[in-house]
PDBQT receptor file of N, H, CA, C and O in Angstrom, charges set to zero:
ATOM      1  N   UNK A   1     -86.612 -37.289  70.538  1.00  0.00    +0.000 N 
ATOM      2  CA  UNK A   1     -87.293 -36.532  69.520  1.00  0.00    +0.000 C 
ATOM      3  C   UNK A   1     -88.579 -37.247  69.148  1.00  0.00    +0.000 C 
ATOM      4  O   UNK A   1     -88.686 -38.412  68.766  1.00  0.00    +0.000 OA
ATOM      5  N   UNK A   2     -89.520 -36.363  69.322  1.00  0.00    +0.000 N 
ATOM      6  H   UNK A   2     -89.434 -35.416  69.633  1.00  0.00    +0.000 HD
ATOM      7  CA  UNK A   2     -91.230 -37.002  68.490  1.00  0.00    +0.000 C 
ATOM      8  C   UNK A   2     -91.186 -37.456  67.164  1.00  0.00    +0.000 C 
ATOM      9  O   UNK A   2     -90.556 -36.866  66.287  1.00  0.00    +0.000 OA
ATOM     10  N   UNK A   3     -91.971 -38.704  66.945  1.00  0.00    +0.000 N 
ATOM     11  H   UNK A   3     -92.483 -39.184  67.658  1.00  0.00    +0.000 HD
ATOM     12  CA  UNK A   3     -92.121 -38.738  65.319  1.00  0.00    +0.000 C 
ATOM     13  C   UNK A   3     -93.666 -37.692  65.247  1.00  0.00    +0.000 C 
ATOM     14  O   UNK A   3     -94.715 -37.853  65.871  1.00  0.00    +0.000 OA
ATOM     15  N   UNK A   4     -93.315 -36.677  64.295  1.00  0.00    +0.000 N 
ATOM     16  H   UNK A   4     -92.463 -36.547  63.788  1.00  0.00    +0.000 HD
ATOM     17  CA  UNK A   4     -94.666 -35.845  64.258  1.00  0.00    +0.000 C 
ATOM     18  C   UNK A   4     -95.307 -36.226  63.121  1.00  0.00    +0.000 C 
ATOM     19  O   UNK A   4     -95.038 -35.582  62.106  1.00  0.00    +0.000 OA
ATOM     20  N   UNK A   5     -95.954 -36.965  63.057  1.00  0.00    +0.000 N 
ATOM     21  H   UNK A   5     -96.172 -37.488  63.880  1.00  0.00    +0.000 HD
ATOM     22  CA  UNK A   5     -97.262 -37.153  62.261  1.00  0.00    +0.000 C 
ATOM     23  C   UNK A   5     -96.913 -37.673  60.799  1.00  0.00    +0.000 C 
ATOM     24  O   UNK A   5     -97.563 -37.255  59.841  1.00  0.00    +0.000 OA
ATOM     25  N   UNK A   6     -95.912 -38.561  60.643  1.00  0.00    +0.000 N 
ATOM     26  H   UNK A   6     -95.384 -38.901  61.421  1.00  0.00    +0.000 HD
ATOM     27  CA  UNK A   6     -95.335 -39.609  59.567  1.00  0.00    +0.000 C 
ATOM     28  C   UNK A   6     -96.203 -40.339  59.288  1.00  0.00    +0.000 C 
ATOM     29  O   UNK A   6     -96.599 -41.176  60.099  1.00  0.00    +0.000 OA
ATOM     30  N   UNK A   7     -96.866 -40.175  57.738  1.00  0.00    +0.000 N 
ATOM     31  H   UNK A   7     -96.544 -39.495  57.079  1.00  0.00    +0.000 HD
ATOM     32  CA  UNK A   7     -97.667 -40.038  56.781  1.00  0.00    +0.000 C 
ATOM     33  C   UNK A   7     -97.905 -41.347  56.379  1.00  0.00    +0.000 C 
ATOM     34  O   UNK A   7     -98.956 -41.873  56.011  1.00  0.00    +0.000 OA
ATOM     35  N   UNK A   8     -96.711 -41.830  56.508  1.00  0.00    +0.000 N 
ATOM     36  H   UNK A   8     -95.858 -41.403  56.807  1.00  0.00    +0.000 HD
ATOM     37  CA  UNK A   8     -96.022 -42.919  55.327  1.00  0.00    +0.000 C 
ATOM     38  C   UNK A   8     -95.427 -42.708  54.082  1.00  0.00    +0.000 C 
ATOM     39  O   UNK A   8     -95.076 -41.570  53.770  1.00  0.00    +0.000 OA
ATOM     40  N   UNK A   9     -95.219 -43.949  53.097  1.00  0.00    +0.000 N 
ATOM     41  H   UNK A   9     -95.504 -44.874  53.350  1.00  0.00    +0.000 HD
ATOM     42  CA  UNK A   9     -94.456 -43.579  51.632  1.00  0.00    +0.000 C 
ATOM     43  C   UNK A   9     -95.549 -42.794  50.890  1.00  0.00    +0.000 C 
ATOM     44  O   UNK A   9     -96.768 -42.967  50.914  1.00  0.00    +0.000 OA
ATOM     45  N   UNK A  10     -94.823 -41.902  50.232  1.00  0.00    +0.000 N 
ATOM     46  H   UNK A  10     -93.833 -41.762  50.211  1.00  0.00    +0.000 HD
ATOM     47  CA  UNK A  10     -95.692 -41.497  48.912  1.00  0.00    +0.000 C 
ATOM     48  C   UNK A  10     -95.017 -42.037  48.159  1.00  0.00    +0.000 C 
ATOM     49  O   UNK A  10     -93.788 -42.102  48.159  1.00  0.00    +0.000 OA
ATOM     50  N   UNK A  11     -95.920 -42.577  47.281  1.00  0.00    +0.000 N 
ATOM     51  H   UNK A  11     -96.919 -42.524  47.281  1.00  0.00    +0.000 HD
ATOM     52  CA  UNK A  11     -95.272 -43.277  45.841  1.00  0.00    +0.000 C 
ATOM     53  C   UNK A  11     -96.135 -43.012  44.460  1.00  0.00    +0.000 C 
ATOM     54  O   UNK A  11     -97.327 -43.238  44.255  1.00  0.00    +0.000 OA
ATOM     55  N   UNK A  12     -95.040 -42.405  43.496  1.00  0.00    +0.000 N 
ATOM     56  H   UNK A  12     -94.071 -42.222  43.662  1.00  0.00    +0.000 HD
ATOM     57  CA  UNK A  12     -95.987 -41.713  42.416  1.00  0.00    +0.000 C 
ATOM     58  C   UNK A  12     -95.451 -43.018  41.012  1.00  0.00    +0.000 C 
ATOM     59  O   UNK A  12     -94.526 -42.829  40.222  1.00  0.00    +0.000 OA
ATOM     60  N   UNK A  13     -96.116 -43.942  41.051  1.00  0.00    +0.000 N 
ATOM     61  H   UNK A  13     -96.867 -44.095  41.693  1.00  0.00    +0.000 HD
ATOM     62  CA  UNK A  13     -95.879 -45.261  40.425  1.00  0.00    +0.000 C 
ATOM     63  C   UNK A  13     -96.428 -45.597  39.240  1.00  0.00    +0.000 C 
ATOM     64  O   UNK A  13     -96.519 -46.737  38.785  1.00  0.00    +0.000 OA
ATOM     65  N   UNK A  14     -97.088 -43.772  38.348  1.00  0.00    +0.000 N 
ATOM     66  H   UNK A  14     -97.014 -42.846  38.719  1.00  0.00    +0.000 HD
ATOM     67  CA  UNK A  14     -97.723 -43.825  37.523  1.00  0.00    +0.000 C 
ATOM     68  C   UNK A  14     -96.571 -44.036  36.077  1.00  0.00    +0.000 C 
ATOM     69  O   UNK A  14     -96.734 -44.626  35.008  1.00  0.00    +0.000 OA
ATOM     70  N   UNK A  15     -95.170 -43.111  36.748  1.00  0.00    +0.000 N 
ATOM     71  H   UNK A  15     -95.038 -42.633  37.616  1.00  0.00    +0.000 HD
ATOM     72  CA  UNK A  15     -94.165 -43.772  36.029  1.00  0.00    +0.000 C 
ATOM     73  C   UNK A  15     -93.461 -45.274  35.766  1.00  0.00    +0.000 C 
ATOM     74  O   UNK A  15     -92.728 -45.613  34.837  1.00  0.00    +0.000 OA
ATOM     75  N   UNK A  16     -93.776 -45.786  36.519  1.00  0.00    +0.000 N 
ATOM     76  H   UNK A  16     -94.371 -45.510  37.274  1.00  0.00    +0.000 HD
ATOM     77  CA  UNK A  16     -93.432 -46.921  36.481  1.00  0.00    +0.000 C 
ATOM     78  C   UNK A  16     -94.352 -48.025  35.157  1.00  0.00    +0.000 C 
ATOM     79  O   UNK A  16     -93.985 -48.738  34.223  1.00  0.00    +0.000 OA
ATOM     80  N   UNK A  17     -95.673 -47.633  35.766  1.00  0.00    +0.000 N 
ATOM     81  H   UNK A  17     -95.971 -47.054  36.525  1.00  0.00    +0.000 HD
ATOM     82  CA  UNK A  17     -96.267 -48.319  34.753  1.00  0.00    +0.000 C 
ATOM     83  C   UNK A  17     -96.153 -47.870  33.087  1.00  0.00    +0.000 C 
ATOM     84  O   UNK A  17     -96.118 -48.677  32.158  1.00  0.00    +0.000 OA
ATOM     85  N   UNK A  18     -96.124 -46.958  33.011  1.00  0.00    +0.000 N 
ATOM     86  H   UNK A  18     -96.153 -46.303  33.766  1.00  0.00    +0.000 HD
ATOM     87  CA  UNK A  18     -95.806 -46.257  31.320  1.00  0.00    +0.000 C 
ATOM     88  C   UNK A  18     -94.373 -46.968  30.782  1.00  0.00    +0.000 C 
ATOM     89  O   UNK A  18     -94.323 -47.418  29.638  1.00  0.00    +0.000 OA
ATOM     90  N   UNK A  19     -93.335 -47.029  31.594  1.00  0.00    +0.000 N 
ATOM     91  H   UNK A  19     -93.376 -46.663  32.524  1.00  0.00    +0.000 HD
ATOM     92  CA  UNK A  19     -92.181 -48.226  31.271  1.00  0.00    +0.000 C 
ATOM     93  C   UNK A  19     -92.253 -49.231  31.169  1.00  0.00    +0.000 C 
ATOM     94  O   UNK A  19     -91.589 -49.771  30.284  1.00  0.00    +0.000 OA
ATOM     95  N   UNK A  20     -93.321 -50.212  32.246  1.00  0.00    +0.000 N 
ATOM     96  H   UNK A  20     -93.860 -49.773  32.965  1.00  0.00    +0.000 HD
ATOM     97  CA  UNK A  20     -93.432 -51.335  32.109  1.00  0.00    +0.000 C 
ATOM     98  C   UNK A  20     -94.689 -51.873  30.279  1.00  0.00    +0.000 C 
ATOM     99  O   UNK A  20     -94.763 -52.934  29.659  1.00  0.00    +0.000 OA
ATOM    100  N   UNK A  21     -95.447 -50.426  30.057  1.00  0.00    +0.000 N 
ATOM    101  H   UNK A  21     -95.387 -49.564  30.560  1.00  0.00    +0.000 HD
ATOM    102  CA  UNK A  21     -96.087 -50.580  28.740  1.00  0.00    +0.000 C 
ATOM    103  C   UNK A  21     -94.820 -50.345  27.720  1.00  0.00    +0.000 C 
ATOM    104  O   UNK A  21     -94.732 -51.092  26.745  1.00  0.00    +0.000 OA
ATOM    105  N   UNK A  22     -94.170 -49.668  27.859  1.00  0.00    +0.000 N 
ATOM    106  H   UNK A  22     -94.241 -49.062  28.651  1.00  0.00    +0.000 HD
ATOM    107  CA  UNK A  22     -93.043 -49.374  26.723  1.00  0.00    +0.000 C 
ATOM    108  C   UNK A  22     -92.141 -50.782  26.995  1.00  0.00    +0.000 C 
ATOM    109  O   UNK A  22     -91.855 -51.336  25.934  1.00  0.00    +0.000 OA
ATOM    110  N   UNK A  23     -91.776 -51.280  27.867  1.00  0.00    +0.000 N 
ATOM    111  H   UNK A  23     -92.008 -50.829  28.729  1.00  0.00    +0.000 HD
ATOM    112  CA  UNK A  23     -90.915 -52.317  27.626  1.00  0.00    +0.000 C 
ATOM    113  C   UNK A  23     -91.792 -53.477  26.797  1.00  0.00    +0.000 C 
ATOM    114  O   UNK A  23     -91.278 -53.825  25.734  1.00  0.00    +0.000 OA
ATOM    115  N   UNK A  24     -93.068 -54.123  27.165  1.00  0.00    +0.000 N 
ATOM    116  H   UNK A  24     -93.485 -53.841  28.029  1.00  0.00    +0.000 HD
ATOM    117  CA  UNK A  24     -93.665 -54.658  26.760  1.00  0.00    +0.000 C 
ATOM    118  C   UNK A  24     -94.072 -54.389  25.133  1.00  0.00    +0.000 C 
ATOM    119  O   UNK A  24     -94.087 -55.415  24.454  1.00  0.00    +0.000 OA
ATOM    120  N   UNK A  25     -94.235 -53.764  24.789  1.00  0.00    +0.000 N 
ATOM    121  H   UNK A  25     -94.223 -52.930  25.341  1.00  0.00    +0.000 HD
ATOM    122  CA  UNK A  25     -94.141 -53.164  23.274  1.00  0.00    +0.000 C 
ATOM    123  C   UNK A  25     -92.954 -53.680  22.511  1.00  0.00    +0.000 C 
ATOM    124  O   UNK A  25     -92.916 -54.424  21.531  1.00  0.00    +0.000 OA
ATOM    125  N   UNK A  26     -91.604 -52.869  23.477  1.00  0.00    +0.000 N 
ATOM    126  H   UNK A  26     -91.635 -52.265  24.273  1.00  0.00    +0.000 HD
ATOM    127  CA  UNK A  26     -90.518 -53.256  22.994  1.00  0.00    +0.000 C 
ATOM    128  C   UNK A  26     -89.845 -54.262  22.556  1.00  0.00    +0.000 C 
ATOM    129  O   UNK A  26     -89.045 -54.512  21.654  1.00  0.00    +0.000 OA
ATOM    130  N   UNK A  27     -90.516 -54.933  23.667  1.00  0.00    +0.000 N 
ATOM    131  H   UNK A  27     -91.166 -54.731  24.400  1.00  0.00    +0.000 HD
ATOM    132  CA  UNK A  27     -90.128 -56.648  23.368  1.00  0.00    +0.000 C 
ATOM    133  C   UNK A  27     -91.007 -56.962  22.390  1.00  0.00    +0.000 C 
ATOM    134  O   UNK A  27     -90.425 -56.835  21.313  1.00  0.00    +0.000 OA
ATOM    135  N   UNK A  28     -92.215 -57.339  22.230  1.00  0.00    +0.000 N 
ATOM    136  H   UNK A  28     -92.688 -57.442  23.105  1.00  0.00    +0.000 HD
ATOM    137  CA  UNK A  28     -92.901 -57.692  21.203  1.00  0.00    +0.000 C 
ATOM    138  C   UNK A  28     -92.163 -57.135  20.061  1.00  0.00    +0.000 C 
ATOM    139  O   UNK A  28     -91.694 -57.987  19.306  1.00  0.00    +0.000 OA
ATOM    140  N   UNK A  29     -91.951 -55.914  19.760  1.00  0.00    +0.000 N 
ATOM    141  H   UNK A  29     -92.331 -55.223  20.374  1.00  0.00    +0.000 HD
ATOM    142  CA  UNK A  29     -91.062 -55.194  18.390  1.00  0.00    +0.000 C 
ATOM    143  C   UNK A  29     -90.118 -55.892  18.081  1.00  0.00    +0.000 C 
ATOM    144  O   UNK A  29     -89.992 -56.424  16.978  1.00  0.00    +0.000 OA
ATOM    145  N   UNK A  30     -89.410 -55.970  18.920  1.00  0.00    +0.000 N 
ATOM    146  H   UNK A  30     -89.512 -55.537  19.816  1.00  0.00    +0.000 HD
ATOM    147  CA  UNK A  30     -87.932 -56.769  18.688  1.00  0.00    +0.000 C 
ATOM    148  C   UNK A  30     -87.972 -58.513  18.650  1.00  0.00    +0.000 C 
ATOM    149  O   UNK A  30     -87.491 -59.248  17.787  1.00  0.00    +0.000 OA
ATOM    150  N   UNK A  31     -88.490 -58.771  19.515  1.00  0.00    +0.000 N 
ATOM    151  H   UNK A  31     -88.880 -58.174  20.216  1.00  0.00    +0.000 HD
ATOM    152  CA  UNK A  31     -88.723 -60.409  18.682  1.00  0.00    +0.000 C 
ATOM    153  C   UNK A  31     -89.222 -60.847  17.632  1.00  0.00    +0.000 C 
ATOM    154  O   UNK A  31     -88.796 -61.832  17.029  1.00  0.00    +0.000 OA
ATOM    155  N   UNK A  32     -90.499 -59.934  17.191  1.00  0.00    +0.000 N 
ATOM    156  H   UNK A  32     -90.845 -59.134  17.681  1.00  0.00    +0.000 HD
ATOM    157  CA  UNK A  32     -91.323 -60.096  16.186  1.00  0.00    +0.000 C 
ATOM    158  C   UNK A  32     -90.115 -59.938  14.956  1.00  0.00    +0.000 C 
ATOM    159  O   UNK A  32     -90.276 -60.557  13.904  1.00  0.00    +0.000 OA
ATOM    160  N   UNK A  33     -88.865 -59.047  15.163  1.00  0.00    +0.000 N 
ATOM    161  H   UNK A  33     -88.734 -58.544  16.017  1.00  0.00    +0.000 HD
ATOM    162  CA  UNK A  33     -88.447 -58.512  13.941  1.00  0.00    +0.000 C 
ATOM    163  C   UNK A  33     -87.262 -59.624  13.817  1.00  0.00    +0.000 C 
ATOM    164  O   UNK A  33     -86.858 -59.718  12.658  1.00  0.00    +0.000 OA
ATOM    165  N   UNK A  34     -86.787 -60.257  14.496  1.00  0.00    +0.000 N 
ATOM    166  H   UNK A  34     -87.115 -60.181  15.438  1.00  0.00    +0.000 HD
ATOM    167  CA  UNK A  34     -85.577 -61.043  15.009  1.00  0.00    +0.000 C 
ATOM    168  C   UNK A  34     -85.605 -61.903  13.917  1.00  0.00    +0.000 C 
ATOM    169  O   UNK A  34     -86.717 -61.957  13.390  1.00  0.00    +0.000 OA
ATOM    170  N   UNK A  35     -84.565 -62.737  13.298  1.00  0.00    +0.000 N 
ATOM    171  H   UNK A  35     -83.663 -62.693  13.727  1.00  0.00    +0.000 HD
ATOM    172  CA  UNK A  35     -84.764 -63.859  12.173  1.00  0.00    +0.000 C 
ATOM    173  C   UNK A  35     -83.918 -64.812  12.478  1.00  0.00    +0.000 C 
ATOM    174  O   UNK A  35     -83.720 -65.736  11.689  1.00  0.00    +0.000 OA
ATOM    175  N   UNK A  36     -83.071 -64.701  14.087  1.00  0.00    +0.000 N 
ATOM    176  H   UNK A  36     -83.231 -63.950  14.727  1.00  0.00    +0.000 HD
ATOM    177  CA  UNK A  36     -82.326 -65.872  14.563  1.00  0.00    +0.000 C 
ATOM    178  C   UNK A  36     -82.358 -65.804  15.942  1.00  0.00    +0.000 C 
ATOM    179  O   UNK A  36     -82.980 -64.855  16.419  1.00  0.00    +0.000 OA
ATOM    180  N   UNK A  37     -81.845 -66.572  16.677  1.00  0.00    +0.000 N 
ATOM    181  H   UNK A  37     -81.339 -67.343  16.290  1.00  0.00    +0.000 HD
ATOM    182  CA  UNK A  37     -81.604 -66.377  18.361  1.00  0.00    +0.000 C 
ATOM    183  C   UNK A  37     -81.249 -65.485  18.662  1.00  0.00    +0.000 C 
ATOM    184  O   UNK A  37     -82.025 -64.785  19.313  1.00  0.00    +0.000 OA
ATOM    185  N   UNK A  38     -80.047 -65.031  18.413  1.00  0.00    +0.000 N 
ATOM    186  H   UNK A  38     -79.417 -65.600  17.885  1.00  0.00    +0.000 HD
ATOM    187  CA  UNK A  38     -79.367 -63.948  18.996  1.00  0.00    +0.000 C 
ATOM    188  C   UNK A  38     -79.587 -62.509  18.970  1.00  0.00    +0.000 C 
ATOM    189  O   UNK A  38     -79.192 -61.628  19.734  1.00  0.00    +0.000 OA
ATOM    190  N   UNK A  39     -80.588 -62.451  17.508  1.00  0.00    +0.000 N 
ATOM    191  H   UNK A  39     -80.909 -63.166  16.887  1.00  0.00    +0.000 HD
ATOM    192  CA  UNK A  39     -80.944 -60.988  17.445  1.00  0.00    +0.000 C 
ATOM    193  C   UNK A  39     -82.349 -60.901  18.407  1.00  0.00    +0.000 C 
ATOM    194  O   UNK A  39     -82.751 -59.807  18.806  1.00  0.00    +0.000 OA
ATOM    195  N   UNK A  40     -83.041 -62.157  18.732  1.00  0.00    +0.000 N 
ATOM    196  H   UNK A  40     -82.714 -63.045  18.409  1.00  0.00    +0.000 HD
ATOM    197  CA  UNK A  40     -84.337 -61.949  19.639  1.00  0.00    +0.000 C 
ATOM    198  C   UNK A  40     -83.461 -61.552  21.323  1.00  0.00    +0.000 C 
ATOM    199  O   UNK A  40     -84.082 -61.032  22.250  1.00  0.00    +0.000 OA
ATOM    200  N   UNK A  41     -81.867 -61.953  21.419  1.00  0.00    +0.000 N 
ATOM    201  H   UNK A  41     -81.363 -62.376  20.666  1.00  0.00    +0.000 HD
ATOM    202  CA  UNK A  41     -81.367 -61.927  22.824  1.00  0.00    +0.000 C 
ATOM    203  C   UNK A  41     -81.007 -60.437  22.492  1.00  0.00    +0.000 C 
ATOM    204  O   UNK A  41     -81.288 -59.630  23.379  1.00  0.00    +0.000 OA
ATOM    205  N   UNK A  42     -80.469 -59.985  21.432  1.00  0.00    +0.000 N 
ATOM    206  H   UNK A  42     -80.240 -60.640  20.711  1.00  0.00    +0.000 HD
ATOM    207  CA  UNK A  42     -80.157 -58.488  21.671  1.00  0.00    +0.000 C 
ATOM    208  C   UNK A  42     -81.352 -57.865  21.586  1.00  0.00    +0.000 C 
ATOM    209  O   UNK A  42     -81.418 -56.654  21.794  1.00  0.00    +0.000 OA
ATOM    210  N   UNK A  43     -82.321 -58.511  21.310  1.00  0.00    +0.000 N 
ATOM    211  H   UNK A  43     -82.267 -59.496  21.141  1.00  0.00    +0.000 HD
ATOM    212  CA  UNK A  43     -84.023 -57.493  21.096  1.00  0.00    +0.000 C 
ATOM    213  C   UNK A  43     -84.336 -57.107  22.229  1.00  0.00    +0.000 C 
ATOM    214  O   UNK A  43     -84.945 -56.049  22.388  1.00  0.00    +0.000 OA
ATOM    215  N   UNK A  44     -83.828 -58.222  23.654  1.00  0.00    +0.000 N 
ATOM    216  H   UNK A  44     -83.333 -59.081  23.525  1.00  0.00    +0.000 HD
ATOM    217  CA  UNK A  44     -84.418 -58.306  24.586  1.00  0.00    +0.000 C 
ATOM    218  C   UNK A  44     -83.172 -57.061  25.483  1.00  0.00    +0.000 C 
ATOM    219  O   UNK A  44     -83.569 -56.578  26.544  1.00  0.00    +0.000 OA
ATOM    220  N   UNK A  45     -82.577 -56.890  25.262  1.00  0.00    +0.000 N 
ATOM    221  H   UNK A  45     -82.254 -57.283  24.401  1.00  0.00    +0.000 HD
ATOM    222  CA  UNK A  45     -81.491 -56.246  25.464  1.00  0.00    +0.000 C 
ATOM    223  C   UNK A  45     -81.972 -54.882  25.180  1.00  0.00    +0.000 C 
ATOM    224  O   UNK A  45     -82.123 -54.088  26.109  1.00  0.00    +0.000 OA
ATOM    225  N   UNK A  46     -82.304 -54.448  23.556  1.00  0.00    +0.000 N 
ATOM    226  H   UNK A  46     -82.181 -55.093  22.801  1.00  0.00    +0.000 HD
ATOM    227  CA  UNK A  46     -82.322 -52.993  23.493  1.00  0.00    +0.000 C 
ATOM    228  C   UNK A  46     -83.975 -52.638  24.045  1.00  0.00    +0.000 C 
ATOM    229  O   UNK A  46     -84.495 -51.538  24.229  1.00  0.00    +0.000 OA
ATOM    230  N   UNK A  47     -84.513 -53.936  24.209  1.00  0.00    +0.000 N 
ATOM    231  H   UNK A  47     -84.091 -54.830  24.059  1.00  0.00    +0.000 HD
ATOM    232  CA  UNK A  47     -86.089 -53.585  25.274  1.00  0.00    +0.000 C 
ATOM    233  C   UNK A  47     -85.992 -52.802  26.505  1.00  0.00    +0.000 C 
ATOM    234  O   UNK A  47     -86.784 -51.931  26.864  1.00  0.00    +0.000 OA
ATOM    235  N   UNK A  48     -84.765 -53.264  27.220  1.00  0.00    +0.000 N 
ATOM    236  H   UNK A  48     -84.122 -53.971  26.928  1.00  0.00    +0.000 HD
ATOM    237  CA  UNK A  48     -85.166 -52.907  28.255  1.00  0.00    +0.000 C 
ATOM    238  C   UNK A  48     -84.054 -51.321  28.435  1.00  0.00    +0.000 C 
ATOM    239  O   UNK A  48     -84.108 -50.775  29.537  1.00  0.00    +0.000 OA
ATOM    240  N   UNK A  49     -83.352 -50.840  27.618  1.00  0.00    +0.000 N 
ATOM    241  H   UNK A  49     -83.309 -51.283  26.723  1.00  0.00    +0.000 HD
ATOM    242  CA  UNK A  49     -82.331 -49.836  27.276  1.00  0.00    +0.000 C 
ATOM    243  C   UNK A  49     -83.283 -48.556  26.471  1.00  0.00    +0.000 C 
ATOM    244  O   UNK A  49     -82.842 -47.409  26.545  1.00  0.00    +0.000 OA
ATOM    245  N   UNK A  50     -84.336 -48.765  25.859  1.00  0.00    +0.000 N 
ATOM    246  H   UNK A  50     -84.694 -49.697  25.799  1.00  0.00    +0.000 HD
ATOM    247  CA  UNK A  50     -84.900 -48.222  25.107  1.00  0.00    +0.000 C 
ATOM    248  C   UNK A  50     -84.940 -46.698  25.431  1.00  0.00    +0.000 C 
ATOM    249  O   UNK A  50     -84.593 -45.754  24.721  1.00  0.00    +0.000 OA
ATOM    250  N   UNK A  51     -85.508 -46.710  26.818  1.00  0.00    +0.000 N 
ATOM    251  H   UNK A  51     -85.790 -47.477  27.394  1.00  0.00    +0.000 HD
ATOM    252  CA  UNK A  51     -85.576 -45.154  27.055  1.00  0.00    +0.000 C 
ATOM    253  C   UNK A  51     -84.217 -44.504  27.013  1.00  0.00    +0.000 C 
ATOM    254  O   UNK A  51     -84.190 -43.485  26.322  1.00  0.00    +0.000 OA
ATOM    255  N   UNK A  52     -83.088 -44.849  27.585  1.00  0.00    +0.000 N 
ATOM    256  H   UNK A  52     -83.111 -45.676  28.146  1.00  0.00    +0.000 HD
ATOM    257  CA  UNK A  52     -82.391 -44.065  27.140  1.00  0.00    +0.000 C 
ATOM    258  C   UNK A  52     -81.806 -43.927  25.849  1.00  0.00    +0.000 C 
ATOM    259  O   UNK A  52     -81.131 -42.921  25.631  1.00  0.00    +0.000 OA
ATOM    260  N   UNK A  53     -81.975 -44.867  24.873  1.00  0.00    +0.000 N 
ATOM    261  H   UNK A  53     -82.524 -45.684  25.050  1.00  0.00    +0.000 HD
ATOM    262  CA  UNK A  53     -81.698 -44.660  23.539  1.00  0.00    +0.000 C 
ATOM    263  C   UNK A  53     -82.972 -43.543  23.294  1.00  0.00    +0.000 C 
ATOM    264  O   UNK A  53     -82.666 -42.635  22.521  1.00  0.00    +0.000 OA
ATOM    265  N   UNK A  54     -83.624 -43.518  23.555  1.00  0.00    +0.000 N 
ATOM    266  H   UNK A  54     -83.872 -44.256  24.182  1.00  0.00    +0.000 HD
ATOM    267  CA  UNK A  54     -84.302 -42.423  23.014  1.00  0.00    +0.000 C 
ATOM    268  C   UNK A  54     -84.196 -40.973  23.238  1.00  0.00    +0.000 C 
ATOM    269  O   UNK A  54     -84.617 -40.077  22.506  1.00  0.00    +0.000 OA
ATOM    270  N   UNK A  55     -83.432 -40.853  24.611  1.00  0.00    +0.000 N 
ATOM    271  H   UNK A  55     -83.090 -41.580  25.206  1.00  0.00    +0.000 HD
ATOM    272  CA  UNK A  55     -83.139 -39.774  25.000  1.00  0.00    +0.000 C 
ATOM    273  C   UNK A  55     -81.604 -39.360  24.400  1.00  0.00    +0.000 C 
ATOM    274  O   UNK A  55     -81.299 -38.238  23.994  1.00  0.00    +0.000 OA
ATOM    275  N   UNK A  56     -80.901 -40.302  24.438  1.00  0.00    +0.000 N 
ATOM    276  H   UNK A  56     -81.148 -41.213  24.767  1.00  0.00    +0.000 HD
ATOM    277  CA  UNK A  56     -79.629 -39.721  23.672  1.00  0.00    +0.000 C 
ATOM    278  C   UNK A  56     -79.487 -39.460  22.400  1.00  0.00    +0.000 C 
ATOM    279  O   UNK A  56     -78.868 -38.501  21.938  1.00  0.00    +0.000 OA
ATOM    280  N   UNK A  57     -80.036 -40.275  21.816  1.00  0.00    +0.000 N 
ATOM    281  H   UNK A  57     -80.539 -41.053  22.192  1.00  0.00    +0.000 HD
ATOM    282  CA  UNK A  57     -80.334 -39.644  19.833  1.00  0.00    +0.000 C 
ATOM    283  C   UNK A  57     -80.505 -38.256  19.767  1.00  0.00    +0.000 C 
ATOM    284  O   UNK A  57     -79.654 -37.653  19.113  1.00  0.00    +0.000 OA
ATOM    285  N   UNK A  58     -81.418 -37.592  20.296  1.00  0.00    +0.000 N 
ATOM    286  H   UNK A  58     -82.109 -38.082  20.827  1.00  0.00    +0.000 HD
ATOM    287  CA  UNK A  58     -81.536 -36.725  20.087  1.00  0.00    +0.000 C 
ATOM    288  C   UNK A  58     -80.414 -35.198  20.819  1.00  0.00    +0.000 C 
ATOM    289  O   UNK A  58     -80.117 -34.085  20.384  1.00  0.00    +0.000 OA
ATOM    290  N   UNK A  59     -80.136 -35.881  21.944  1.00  0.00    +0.000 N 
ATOM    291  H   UNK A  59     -80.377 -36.785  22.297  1.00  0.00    +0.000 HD
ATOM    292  CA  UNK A  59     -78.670 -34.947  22.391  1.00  0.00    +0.000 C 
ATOM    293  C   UNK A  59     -77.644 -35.076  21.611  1.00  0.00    +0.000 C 
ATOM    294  O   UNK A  59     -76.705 -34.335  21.324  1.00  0.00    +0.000 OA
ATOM    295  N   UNK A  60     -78.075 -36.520  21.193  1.00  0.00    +0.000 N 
ATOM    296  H   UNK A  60     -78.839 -37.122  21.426  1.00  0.00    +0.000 HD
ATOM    297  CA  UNK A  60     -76.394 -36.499  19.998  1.00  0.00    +0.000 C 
ATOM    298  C   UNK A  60     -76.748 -35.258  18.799  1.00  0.00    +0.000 C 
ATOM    299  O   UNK A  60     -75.946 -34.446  18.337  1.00  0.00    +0.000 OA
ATOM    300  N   UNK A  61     -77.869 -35.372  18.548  1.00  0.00    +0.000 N 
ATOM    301  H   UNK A  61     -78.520 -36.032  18.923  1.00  0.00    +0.000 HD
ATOM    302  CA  UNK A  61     -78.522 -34.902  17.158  1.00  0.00    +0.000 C 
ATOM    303  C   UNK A  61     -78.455 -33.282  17.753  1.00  0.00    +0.000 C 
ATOM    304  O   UNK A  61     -77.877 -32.505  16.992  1.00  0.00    +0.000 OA
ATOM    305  N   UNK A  62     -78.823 -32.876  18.640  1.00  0.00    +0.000 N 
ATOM    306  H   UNK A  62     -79.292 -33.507  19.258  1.00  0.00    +0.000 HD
ATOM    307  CA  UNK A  62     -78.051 -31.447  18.772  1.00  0.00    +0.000 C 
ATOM    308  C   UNK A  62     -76.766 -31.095  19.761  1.00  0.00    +0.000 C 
ATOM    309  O   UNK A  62     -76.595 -30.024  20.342  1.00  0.00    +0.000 OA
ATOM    310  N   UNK A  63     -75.996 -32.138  19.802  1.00  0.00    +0.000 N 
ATOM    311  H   UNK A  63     -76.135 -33.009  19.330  1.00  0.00    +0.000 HD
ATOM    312  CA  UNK A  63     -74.830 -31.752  20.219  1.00  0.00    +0.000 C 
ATOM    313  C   UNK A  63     -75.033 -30.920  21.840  1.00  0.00    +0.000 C 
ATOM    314  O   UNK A  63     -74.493 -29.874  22.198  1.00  0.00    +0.000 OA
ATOM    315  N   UNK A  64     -75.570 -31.408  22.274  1.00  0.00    +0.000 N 
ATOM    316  H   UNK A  64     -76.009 -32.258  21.983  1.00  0.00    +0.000 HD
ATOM    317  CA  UNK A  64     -75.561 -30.808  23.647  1.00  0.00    +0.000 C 
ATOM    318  C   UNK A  64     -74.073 -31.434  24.975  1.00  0.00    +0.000 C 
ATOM    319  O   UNK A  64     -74.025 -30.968  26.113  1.00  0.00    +0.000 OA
TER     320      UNK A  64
């Protein structure tokens, strides 16, 4: 069988970067707010979880 005319990857990596700005935020938020070790280790924790906490609040909030 021919390889017919394989392009290469497309890669749409514009998502990627908008996460890597939201995590970066995130973290800054959460350490900045932290007042011992452990809440800067769970800061770093809900940094990188963030998007889907954001998406489920609101399914919870209408019961879907």
């Amino acid at each position: 069988m021919k390889n017919r005319g394989w392009k290469g990857v497309h890669n749409n990596a514009g998502s990627g970067a908008i996460y890597g700005l939201g995590l970066a935020g995130a973290l800054v938020y959460f350490i900045q707010h932290a007042s011992t070790f452990w809440e800067g280790a769970l800061g770093i924790l809900k940094a990188i979880v963030w998007p889907a906490i954001l998406i489920y609040k609101p399914l919870e909030f209408l019961q879907i």
